[in-house]
Biopython code that builds the backbone (N, CA, C, O; Angstrom):
import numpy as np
from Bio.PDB.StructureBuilder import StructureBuilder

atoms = [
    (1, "UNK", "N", (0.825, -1.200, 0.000)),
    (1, "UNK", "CA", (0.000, 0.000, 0.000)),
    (1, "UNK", "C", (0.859, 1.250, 0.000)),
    (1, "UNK", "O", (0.520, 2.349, -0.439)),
    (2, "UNK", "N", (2.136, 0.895, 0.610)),
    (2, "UNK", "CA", (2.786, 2.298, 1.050)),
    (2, "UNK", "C", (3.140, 2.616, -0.560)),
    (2, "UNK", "O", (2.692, 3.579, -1.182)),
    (3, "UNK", "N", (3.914, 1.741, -1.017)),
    (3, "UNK", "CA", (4.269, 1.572, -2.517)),
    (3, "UNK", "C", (3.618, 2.467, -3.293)),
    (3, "UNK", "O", (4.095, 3.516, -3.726)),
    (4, "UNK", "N", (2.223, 1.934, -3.516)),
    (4, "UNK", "CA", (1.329, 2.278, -4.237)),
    (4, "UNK", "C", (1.350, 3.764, -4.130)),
    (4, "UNK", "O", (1.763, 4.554, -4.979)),
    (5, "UNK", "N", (0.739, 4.079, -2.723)),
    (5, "UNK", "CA", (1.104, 5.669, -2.412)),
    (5, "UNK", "C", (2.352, 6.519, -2.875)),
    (5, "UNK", "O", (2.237, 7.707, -3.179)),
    (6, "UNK", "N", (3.431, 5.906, -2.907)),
    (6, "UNK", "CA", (4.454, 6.826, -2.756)),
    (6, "UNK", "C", (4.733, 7.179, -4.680)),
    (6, "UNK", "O", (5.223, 8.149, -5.257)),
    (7, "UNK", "N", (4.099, 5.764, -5.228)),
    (7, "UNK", "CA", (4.111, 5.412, -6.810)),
    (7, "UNK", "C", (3.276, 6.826, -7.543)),
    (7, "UNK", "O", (3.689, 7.727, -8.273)),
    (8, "UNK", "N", (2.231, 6.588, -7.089)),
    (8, "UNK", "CA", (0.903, 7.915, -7.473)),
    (8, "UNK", "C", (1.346, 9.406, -6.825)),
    (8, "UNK", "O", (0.878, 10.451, -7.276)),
    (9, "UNK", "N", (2.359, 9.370, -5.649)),
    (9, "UNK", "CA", (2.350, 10.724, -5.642)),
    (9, "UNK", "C", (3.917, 11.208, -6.447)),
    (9, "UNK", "O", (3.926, 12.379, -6.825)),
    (10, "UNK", "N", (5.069, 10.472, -6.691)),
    (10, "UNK", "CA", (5.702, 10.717, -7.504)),
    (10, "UNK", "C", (5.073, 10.923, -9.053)),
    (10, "UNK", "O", (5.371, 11.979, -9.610)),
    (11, "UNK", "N", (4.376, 10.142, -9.644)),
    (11, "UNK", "CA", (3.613, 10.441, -10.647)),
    (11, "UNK", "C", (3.244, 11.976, -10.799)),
    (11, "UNK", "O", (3.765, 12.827, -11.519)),
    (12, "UNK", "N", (2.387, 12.055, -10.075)),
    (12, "UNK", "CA", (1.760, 13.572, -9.590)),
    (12, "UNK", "C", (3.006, 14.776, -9.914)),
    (12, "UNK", "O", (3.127, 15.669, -10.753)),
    (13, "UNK", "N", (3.854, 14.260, -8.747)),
    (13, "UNK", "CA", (5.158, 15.303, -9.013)),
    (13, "UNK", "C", (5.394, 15.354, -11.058)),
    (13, "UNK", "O", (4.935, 16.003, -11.998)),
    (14, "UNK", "N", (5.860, 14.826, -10.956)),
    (14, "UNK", "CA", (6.682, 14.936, -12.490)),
    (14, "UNK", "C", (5.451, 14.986, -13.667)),
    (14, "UNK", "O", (5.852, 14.883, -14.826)),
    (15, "UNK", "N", (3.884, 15.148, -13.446)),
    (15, "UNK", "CA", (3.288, 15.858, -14.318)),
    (15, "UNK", "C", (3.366, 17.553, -13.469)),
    (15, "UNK", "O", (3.173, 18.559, -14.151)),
    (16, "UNK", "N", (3.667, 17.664, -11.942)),
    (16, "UNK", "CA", (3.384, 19.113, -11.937)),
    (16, "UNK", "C", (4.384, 19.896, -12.631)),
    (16, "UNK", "O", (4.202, 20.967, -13.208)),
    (17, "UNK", "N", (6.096, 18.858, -12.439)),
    (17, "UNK", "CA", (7.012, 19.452, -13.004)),
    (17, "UNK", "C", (7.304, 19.730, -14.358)),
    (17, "UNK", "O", (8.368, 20.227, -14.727)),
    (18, "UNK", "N", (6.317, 19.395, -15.145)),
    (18, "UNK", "CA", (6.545, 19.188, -16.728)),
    (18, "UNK", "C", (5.837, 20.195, -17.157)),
    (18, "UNK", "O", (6.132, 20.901, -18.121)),
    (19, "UNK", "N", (4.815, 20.310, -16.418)),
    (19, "UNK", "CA", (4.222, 21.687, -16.805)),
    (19, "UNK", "C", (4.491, 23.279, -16.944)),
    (19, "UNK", "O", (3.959, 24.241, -17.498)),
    (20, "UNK", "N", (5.594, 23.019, -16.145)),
    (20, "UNK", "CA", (6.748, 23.923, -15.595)),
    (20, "UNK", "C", (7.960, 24.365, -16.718)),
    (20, "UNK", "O", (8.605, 25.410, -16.797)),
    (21, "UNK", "N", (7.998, 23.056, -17.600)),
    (21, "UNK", "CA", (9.324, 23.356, -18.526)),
    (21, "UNK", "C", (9.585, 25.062, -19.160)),
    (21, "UNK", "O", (10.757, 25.330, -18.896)),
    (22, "UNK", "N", (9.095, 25.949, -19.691)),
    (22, "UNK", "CA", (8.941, 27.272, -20.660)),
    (22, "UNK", "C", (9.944, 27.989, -19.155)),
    (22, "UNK", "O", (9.691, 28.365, -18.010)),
    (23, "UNK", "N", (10.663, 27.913, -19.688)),
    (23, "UNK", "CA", (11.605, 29.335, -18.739)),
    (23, "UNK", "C", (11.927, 30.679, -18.997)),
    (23, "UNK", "O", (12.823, 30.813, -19.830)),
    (24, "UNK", "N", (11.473, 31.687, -18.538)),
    (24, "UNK", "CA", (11.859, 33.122, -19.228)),
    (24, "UNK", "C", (12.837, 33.005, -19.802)),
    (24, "UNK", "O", (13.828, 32.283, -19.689)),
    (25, "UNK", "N", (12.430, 33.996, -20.649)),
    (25, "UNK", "CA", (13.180, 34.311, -21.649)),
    (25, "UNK", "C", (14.468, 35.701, -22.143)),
    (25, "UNK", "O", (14.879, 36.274, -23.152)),
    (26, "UNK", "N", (14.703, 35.684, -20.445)),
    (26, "UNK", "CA", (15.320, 36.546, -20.137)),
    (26, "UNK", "C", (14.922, 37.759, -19.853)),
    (26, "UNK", "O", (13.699, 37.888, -19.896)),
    (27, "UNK", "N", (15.809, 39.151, -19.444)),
    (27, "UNK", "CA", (14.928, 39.972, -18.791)),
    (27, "UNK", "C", (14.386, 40.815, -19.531)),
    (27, "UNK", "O", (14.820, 41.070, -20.654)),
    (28, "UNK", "N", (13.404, 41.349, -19.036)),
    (28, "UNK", "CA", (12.432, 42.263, -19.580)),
    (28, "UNK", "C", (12.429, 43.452, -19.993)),
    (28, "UNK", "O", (12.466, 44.435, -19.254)),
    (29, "UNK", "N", (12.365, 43.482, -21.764)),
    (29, "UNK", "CA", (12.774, 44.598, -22.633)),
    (29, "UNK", "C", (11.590, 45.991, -22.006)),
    (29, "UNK", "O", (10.559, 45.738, -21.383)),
    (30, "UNK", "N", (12.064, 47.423, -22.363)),
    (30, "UNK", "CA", (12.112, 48.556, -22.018)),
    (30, "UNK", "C", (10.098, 48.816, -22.651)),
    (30, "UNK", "O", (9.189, 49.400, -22.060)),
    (31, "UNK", "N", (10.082, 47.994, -24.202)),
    (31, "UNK", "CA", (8.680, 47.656, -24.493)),
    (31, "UNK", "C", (7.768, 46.947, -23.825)),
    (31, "UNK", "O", (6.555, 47.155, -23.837)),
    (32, "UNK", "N", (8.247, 46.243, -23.334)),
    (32, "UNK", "CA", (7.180, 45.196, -22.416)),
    (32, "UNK", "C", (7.237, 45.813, -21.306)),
    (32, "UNK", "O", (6.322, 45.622, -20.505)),
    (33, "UNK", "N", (8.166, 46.581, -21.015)),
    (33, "UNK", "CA", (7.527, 47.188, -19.500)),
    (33, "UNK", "C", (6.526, 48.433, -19.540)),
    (33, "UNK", "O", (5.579, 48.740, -18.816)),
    (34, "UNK", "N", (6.973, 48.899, -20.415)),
    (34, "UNK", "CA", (5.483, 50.127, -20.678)),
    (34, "UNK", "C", (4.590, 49.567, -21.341)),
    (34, "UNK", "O", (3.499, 50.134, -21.389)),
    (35, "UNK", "N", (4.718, 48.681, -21.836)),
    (35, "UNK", "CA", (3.295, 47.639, -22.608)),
    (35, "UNK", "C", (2.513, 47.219, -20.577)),
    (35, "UNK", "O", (1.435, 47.368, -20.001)),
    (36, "UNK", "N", (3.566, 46.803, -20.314)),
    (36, "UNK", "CA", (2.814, 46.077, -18.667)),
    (36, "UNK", "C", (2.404, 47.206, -17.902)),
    (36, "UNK", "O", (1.514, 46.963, -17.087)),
    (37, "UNK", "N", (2.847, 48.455, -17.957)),
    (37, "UNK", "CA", (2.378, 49.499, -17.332)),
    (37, "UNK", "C", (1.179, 50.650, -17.641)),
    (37, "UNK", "O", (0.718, 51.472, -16.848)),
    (38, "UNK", "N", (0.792, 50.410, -19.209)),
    (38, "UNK", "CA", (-0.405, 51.078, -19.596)),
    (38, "UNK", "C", (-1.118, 50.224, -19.207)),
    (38, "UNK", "O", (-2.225, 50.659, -18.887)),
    (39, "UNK", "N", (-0.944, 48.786, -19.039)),
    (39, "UNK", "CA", (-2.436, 47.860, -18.972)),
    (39, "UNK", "C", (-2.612, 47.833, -17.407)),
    (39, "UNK", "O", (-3.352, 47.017, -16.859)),
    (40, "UNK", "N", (-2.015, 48.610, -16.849)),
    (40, "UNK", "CA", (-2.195, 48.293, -15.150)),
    (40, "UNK", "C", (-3.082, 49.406, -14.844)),
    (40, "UNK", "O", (-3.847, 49.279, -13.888)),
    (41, "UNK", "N", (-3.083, 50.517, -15.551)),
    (41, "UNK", "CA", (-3.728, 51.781, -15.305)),
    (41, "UNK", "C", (-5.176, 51.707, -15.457)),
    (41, "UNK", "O", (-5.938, 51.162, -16.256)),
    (42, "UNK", "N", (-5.379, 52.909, -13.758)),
    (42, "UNK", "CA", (-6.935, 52.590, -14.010)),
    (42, "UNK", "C", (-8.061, 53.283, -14.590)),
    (42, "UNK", "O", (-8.194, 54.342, -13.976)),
    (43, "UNK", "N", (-8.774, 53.185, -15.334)),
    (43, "UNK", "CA", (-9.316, 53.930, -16.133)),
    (43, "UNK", "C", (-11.165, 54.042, -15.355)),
    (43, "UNK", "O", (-11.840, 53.033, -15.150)),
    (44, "UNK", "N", (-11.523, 55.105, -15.125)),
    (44, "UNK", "CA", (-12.630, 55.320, -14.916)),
    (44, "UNK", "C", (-13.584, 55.674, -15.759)),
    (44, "UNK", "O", (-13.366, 56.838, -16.094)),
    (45, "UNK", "N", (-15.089, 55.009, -16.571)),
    (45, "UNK", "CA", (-15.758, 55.470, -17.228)),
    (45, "UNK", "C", (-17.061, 55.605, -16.734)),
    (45, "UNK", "O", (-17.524, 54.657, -16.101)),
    (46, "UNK", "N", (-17.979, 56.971, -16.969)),
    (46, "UNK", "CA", (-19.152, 57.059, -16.397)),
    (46, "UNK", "C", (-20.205, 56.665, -17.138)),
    (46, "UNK", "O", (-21.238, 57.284, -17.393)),
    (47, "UNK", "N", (-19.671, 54.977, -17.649)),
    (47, "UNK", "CA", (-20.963, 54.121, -18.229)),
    (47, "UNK", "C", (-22.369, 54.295, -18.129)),
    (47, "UNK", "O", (-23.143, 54.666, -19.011)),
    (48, "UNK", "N", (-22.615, 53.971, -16.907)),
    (48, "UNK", "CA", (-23.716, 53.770, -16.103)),
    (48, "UNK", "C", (-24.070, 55.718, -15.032)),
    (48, "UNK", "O", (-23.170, 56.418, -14.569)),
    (49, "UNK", "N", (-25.309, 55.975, -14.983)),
    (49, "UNK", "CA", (-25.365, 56.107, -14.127)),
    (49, "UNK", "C", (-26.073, 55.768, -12.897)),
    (49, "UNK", "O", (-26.620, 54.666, -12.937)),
    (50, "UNK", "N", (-26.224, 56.532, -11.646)),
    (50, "UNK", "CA", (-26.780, 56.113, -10.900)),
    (50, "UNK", "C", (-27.936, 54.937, -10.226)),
    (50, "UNK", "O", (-27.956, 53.950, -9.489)),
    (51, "UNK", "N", (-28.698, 55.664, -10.908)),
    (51, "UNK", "CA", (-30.121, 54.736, -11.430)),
    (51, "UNK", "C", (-29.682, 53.475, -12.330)),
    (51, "UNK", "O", (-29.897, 52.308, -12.000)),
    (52, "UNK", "N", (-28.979, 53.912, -13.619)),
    (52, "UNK", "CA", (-28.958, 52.360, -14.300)),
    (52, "UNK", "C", (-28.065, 51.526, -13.030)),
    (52, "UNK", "O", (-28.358, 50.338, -13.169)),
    (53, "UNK", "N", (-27.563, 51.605, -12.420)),
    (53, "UNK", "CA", (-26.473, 50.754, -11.856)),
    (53, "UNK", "C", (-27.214, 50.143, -10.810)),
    (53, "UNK", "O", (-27.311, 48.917, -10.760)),
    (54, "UNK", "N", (-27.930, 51.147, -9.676)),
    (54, "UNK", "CA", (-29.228, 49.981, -9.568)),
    (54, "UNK", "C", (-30.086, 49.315, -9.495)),
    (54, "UNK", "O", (-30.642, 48.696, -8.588)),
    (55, "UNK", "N", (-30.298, 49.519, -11.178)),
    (55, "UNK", "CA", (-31.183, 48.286, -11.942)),
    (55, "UNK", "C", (-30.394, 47.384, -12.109)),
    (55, "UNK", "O", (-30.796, 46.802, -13.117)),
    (56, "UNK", "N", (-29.216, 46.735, -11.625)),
    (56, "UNK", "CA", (-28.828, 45.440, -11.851)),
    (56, "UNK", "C", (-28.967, 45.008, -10.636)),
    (56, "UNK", "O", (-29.304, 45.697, -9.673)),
    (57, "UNK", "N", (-28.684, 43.725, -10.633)),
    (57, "UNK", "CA", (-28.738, 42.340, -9.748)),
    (57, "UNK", "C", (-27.222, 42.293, -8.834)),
    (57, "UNK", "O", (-26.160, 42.010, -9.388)),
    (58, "UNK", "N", (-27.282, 42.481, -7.980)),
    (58, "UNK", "CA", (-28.553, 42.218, -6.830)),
    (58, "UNK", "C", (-28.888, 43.565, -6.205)),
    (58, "UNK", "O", (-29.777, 43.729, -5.370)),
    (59, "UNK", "N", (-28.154, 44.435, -6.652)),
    (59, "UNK", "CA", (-28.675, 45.926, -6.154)),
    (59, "UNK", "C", (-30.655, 46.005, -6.730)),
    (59, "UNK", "O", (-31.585, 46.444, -6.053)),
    (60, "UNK", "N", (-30.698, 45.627, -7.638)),
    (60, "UNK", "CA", (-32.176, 45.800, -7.856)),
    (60, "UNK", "C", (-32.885, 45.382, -6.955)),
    (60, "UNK", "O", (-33.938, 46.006, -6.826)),
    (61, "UNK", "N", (-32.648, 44.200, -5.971)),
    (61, "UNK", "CA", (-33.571, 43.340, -5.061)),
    (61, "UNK", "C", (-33.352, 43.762, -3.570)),
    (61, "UNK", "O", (-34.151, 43.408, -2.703)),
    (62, "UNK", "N", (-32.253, 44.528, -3.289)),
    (62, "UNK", "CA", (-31.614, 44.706, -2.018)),
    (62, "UNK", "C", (-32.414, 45.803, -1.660)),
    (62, "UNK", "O", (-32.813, 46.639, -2.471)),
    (63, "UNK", "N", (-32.644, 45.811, -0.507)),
    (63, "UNK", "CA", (-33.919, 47.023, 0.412)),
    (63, "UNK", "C", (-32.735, 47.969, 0.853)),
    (63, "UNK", "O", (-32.767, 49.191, 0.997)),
    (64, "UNK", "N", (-31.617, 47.041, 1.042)),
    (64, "UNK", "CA", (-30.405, 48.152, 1.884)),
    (64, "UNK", "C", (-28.919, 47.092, 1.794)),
    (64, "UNK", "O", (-28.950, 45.882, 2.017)),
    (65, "UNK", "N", (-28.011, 47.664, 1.522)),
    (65, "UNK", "CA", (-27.031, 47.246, 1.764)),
    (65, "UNK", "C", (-26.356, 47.052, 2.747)),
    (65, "UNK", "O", (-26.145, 48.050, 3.436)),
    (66, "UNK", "N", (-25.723, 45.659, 3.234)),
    (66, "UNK", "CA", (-24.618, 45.541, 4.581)),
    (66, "UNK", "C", (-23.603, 45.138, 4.581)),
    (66, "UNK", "O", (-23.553, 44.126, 3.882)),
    (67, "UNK", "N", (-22.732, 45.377, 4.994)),
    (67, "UNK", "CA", (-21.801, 45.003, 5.060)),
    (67, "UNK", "C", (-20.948, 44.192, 6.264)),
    (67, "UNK", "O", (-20.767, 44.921, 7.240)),
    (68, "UNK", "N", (-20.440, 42.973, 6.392)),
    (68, "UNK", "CA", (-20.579, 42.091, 7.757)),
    (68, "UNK", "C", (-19.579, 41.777, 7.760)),
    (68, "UNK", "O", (-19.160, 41.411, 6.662)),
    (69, "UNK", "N", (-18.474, 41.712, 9.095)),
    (69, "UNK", "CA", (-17.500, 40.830, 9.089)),
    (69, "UNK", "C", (-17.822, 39.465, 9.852)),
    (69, "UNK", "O", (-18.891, 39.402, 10.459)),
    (70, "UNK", "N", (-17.030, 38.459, 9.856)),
    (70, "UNK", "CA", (-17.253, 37.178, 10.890)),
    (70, "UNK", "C", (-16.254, 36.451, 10.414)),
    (70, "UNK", "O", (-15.662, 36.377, 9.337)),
    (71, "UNK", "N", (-16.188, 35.872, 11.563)),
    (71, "UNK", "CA", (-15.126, 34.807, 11.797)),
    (71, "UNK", "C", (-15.376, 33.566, 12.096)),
    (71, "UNK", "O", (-15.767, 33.172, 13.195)),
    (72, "UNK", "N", (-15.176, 32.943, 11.198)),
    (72, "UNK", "CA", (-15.634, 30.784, 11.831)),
    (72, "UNK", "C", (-14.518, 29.917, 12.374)),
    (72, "UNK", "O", (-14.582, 28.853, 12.990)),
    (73, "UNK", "N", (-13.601, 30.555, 12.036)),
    (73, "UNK", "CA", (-11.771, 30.520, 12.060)),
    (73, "UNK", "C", (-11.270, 29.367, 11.188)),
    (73, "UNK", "O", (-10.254, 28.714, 11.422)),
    (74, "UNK", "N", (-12.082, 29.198, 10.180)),
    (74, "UNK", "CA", (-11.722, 28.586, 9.173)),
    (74, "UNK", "C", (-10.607, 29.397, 8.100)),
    (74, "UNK", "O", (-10.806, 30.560, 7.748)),
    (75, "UNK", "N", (-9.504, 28.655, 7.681)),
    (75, "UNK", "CA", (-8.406, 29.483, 6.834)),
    (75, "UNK", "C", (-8.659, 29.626, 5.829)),
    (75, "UNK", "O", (-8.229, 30.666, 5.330)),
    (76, "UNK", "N", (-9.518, 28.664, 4.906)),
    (76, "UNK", "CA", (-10.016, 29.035, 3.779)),
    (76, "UNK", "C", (-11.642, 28.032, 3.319)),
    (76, "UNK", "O", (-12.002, 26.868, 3.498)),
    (77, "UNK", "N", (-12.326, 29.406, 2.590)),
    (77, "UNK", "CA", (-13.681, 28.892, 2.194)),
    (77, "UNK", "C", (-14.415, 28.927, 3.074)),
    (77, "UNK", "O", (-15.041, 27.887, 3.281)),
    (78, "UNK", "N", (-14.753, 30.480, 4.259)),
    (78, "UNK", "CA", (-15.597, 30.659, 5.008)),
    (78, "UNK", "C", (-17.074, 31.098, 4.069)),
    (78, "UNK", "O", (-17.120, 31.554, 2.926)),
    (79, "UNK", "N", (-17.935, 30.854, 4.784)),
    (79, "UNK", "CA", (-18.979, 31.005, 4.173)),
    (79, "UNK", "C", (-19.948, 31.661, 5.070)),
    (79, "UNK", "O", (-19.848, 31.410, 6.271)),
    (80, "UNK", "N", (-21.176, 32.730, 4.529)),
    (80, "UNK", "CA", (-21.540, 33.324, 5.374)),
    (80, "UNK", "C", (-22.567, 32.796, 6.590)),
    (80, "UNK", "O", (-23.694, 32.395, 6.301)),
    (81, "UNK", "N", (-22.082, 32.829, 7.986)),
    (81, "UNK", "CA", (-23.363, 32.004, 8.892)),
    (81, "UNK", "C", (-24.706, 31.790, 8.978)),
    (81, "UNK", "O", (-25.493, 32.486, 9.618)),
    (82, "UNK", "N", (-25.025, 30.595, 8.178)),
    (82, "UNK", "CA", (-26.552, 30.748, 8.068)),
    (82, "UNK", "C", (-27.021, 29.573, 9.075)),
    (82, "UNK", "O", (-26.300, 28.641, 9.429)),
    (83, "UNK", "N", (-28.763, 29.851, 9.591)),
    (83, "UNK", "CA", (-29.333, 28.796, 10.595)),
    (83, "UNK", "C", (-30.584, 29.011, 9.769)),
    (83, "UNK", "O", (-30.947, 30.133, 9.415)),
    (84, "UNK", "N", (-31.158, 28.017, 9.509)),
    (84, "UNK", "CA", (-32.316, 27.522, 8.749)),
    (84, "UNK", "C", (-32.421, 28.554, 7.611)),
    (84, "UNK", "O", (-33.268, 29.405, 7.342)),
    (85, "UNK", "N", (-31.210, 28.164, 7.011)),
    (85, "UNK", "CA", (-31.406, 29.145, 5.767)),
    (85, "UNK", "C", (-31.541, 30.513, 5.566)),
    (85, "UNK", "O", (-32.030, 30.934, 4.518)),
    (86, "UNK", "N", (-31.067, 31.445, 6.679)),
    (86, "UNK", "CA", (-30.965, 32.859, 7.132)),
    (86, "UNK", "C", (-30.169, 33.417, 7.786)),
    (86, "UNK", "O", (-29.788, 32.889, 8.831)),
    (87, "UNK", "N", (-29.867, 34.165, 7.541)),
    (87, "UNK", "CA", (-28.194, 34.497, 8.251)),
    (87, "UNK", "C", (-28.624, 34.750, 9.493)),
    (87, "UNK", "O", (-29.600, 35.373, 9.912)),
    (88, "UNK", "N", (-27.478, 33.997, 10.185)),
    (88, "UNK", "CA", (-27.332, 33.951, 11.537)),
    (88, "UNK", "C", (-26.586, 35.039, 12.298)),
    (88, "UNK", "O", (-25.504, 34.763, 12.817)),
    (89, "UNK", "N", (-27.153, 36.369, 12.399)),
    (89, "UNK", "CA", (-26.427, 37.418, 13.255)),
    (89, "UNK", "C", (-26.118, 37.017, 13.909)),
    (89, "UNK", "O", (-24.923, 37.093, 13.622)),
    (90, "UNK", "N", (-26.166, 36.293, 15.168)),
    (90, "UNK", "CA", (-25.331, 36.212, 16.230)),
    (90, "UNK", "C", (-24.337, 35.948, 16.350)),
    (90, "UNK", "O", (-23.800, 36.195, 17.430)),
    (91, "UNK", "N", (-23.497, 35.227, 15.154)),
    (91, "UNK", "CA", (-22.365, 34.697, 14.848)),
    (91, "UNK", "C", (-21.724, 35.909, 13.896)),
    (91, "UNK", "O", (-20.634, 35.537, 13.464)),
    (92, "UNK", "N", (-22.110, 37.372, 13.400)),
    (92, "UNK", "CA", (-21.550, 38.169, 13.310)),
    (92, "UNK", "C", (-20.598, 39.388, 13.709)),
    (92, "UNK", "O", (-21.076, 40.367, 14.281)),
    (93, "UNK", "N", (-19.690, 39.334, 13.498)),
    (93, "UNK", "CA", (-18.795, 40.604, 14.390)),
    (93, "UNK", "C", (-19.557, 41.812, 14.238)),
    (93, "UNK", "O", (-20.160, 42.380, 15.149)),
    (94, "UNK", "N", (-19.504, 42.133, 13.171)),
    (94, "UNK", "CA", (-19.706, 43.768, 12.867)),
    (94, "UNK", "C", (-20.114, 44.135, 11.584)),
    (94, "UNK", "O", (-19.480, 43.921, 10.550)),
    (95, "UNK", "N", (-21.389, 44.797, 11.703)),
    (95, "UNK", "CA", (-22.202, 45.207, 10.715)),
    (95, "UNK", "C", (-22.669, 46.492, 10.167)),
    (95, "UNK", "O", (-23.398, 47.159, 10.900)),
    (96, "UNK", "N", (-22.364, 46.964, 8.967)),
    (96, "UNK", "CA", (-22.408, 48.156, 9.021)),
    (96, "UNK", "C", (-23.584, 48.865, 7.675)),
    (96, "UNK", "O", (-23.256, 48.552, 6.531)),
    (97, "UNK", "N", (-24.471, 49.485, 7.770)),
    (97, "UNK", "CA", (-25.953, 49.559, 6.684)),
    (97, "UNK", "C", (-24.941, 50.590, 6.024)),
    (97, "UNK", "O", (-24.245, 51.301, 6.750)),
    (98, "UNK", "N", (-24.881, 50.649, 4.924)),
    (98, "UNK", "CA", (-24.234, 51.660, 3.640)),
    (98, "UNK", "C", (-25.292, 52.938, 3.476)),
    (98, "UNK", "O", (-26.475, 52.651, 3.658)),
    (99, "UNK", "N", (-25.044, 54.028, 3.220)),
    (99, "UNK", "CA", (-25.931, 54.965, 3.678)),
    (99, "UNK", "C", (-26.164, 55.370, 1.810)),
    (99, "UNK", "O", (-25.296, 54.794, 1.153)),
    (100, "UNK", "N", (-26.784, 55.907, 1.254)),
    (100, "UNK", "CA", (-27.523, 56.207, -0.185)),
    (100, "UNK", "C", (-25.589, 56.569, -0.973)),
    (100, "UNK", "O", (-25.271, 56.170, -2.094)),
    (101, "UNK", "N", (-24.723, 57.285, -0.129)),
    (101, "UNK", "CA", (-23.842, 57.745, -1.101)),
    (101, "UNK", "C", (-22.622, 56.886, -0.358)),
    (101, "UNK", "O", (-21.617, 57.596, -0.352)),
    (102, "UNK", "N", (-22.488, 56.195, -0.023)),
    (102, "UNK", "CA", (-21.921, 55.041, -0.110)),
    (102, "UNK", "C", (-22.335, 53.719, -0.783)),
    (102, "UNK", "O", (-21.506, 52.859, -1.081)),
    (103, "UNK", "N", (-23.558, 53.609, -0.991)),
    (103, "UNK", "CA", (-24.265, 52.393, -1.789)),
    (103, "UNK", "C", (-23.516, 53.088, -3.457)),
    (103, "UNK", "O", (-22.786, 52.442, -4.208)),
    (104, "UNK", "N", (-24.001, 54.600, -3.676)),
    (104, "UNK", "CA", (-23.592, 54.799, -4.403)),
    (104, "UNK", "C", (-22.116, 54.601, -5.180)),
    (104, "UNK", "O", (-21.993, 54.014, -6.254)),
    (105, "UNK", "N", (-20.971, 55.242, -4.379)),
    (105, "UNK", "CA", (-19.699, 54.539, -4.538)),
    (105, "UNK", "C", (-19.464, 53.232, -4.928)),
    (105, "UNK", "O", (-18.792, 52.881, -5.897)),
    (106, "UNK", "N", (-20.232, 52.295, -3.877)),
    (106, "UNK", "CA", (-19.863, 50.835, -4.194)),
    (106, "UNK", "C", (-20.348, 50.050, -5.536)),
    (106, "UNK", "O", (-19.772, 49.190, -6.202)),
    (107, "UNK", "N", (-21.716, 50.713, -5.695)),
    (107, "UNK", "CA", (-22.140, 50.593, -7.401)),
    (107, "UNK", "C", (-20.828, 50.730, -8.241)),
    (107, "UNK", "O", (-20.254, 49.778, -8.770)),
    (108, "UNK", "N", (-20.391, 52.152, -8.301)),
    (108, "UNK", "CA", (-19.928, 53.018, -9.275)),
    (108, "UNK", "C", (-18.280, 52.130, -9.002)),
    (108, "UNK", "O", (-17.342, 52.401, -9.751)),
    (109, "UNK", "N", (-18.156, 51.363, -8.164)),
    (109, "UNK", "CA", (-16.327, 50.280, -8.172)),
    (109, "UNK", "C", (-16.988, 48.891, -8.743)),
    (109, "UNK", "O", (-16.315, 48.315, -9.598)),
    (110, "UNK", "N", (-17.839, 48.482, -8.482)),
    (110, "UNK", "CA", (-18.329, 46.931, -9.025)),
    (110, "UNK", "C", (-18.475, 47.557, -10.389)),
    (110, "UNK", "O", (-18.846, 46.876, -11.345)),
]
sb = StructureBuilder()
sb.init_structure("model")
sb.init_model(0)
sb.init_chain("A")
sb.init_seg("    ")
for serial, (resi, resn, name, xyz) in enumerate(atoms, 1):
    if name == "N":
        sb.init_residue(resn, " ", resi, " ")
    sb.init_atom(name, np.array(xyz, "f"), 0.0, 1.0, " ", f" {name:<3s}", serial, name[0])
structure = sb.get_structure()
């Protein structure tokens, strides 16, 4: 059994390592760095306004926005505390209602 195990996880290794082969291609010309630096920039457009933004989902359905922290002390893939299918405040730290021009902001970054 140990065999077997140690057989399948070497396997494993040497497809992760193969995937790996393409090695730079040395360092990075004076073009590719201002090519990498226009595409990082952030560009703001006033697509949408107010109103259209929320008419989308889930701002269309939301009575009010919140915002919640909590902790399950799980390291990864917490999920929000629910008890019969409804969030479970009591297991929330801290909650905070977004006021009309903060809902607004948070539209206008999503």
């Amino acid at each position: 059994m140990k065999q077997l195990i140690l057989t399948l996880l070497l396997i494993n290794i040497s497809f992760t390592v193969l995937g790996q082969r393409d090695m730079p291609k040395g360092p990075v010309t004076t073009a590719e760095q201002e090519t990498a630096e226009r595409n990082h920039e952030c560009v703001h457009r006033n697509t949408y306004t107010v109103d259209q933004r929320l008419k989308f989902y889930p701002f269309s359905r939301a009575k009010q926005i919140k915002l919640v922290f909590f902790n399950t002390g799980a390291v990864f893939g917490e999920h929000l505390p629910l008890k019969n299918d409804t969030v479970d405040y009591s297991k929330l730290n801290e909650i905070k209602v977004l006021s009309n021009k903060q809902r607004d902001q948070l539209t206008d970054i999503i």
